[in-house]
C-alpha positions as CSV (number, residue, x, y, z in Angstrom):
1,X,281.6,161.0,107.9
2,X,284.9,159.7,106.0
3,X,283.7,156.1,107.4
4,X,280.7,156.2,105.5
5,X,282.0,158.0,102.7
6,X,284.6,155.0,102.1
7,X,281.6,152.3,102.6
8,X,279.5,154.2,100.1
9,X,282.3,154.0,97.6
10,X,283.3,150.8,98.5
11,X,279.8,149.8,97.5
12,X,280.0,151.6,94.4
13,X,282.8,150.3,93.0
14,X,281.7,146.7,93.7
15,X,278.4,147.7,91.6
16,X,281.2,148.9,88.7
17,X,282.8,145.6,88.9
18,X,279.4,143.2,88.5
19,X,278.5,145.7,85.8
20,X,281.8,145.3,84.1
21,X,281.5,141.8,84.5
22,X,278.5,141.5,82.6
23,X,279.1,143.4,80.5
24,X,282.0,141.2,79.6
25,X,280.2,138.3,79.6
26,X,277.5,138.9,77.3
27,X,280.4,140.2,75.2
28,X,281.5,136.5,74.7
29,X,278.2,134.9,74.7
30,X,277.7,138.1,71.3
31,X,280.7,136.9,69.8
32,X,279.5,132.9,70.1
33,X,276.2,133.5,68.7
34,X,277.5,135.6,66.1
35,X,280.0,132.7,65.0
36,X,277.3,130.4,65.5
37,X,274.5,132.1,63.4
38,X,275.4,134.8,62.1
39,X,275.5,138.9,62.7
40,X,272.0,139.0,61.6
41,X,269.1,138.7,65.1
42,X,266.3,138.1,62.6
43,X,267.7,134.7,61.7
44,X,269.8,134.6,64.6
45,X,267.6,133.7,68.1
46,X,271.1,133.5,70.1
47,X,271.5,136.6,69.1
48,X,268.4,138.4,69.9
49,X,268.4,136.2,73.6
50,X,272.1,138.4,73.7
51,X,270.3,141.9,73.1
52,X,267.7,141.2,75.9
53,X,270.2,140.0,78.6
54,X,272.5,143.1,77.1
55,X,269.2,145.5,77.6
56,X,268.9,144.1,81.3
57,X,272.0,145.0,82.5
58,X,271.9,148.3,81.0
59,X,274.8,147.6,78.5
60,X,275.3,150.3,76.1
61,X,274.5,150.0,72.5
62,X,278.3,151.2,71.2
63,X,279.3,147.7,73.4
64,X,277.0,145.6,71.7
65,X,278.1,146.7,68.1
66,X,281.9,146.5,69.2
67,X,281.1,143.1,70.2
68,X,279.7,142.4,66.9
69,X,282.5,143.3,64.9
70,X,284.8,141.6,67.0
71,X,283.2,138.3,66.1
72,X,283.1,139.7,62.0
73,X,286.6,140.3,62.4
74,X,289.8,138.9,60.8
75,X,291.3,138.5,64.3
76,X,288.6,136.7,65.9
77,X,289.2,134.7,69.2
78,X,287.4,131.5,69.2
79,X,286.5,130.9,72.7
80,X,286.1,127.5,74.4
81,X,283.1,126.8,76.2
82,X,284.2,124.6,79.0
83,X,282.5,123.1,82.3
84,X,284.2,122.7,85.4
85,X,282.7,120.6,88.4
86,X,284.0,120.4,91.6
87,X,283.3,120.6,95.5
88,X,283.2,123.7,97.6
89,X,284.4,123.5,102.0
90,X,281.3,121.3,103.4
91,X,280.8,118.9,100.3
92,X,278.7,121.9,98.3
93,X,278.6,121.2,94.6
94,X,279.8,123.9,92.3
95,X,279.3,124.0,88.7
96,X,281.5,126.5,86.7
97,X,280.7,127.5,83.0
98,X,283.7,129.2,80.9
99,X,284.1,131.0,77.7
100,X,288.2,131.2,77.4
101,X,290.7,131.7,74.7
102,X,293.0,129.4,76.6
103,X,292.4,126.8,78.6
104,X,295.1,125.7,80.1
105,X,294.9,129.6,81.7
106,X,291.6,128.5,83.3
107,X,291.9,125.5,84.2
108,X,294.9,126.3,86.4
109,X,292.6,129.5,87.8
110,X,289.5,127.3,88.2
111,X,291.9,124.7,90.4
112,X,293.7,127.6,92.3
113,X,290.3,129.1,93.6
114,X,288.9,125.8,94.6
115,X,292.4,124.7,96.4
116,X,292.9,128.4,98.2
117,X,289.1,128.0,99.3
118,X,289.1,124.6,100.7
119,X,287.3,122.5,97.6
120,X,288.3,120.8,95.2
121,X,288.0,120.6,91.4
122,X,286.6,117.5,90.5
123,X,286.7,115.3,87.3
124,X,283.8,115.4,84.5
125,X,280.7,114.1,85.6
126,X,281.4,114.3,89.2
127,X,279.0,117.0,89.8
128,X,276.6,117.3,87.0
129,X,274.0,115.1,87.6
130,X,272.8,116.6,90.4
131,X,271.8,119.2,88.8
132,X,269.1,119.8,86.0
133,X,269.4,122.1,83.0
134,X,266.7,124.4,82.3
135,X,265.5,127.1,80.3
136,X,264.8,130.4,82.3
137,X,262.8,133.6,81.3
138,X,262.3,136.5,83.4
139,X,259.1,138.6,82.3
140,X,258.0,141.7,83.6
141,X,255.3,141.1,86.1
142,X,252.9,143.8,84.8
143,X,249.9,142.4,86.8
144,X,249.5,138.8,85.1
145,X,247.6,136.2,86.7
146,X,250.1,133.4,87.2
147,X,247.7,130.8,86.6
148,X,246.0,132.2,83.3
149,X,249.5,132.9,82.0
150,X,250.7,128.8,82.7
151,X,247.3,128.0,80.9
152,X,248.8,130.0,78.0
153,X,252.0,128.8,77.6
154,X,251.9,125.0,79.2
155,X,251.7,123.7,75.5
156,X,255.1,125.4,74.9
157,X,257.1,123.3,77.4
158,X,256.4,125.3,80.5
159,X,257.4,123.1,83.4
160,X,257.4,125.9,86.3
161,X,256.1,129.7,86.7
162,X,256.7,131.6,89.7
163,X,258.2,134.9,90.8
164,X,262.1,136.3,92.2
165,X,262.9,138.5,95.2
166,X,261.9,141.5,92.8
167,X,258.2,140.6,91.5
168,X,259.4,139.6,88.4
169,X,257.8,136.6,86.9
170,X,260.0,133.4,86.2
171,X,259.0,130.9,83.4
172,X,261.2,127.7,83.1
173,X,261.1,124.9,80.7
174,X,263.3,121.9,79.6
175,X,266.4,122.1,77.8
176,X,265.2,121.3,74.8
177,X,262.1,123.2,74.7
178,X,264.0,126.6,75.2
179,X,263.6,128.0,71.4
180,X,259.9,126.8,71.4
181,X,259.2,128.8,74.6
182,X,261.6,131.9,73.4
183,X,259.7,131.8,70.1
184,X,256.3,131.3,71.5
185,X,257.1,134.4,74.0
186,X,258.2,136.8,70.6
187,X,255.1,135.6,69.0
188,X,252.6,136.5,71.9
189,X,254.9,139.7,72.4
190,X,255.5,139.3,76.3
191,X,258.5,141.4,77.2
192,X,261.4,139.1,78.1
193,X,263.6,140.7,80.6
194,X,266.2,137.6,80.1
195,X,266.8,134.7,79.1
196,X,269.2,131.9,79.8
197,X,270.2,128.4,79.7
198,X,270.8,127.7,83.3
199,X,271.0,124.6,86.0
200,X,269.0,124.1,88.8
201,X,270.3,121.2,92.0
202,X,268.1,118.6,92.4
203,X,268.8,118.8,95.9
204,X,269.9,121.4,98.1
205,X,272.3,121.5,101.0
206,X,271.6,123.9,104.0
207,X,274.6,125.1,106.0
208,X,275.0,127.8,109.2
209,X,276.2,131.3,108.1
210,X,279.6,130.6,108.9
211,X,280.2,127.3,106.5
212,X,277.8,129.2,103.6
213,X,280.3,132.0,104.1
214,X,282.6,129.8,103.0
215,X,281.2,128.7,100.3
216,X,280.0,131.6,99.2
217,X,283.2,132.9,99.6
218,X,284.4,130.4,96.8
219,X,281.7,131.2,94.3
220,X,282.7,135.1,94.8
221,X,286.4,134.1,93.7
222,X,284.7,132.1,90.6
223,X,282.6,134.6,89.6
224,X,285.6,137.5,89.2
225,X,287.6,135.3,87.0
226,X,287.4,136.6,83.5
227,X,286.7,133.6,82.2
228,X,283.9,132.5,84.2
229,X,280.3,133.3,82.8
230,X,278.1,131.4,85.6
231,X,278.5,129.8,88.6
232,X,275.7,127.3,89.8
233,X,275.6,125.7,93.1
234,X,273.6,123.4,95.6
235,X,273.9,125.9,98.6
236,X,270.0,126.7,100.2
């Protein structure tokens, strides 16, 4: 019984730590957009992309507002936004997006967890162009038809529909047709359950389990650095 009371709270507590790291990334992503466009989401799309992602990982509302007036405040800290590139054990590429308050902090973390996981940090540009950046929303799948609903939002830069391992529905566009789609989407008032800027590999790499341990391994590392927001990779 003490066995699988200790794996049960192991479990827990890892659930506490992706919550607390989300909730401290879309702390910095409030505080950009604030700086950016202001406190106000009317006028502010940034903003109101912040309150659904927020809403989606059950972050409360007394968060949000600190957040807020942290970026109003006299003693605001102006984050970089910094991407790192780099190799992971068996030549996978790794992308890794920052928001820091010193990067000469990060830079040295970034290195170490590529170094102490068999990669290596690459230079700028080294990794990038293999991959493509995207827009990404995730609607509530509430019984759509998928082909009816690309109909209705192909002239809004839709480029692929589809849905995740949960039934939600995933709408992707180009880069730069990410506010028309996110505007289009408030104006036909379709439930956005997030959405994000991300990048997607023009290629993937498949490995056995034991190298895309290893590599997975490295993107765990990444992703509990506190200034790391995403981590993208080639990995199948």
């Amino acid at each position: 019984m003490g066995r699988i009371f200790e794996v049960r709270k192991s479990a827990m507590f890892a659930r506490w730590d992706k919550m607390a790291k989300n909730f401290t990334r879309i702390g910095k992503e409030i505080v950009i957009a604030v700086k950016a466009g202001g406190s106000d989401p009317n006028s502010n799309a940034a903003l109101r992309r912040c309150f659904q992602n927020a809403r989606s990982v059950g972050m409360p509302k007394d968060r949000v507002e600190a957040a807020i007036k942290r970026a109003m405040g006299k003693d605001l800290v102006n984050y970089d936004e910094i991407l790192y590139e780099g190799y992971a054990p068996h030549g996978i590429a790794i992308l890794v997006e920052t928001a820091t308050d010193n990067p000469t902090r990060t830079v040295a973390n970034v290195r170490m967890h590529f170094t102490k996981s068999g990669g290596a940090l690459g230079t700028s540009g080294s990794v990038a162009f293999t991959f493509t950046r995207m827009g990404e929303f995730k609607i509530r799948n509430t019984g759509q038809n998928l082909e009816d609903l690309e109909l209705e939002l192909i002239d809004y830069g839709l480029e692929e529909i589809g849905e995740d391992s949960e039934g939600n529905i995933i709408i992707r566009t180009a880069y730069n047709e990410f506010g028309h789609m996110a505007k289009a989407l408030e104006e036909k008032k379709i439930e956005v359950v997030t959405a994000e800027l991300t990048r997607i590999p023009m290629n993937t790499v498949e490995l056995g389990e034991e190298a895309a341990q290893d590599v997975l391994k490295l993107v765990d590392k990444l992703e509990q650095d506190e200034d790391v927001q995403k981590v993208y990779h080639n990995l199948k």
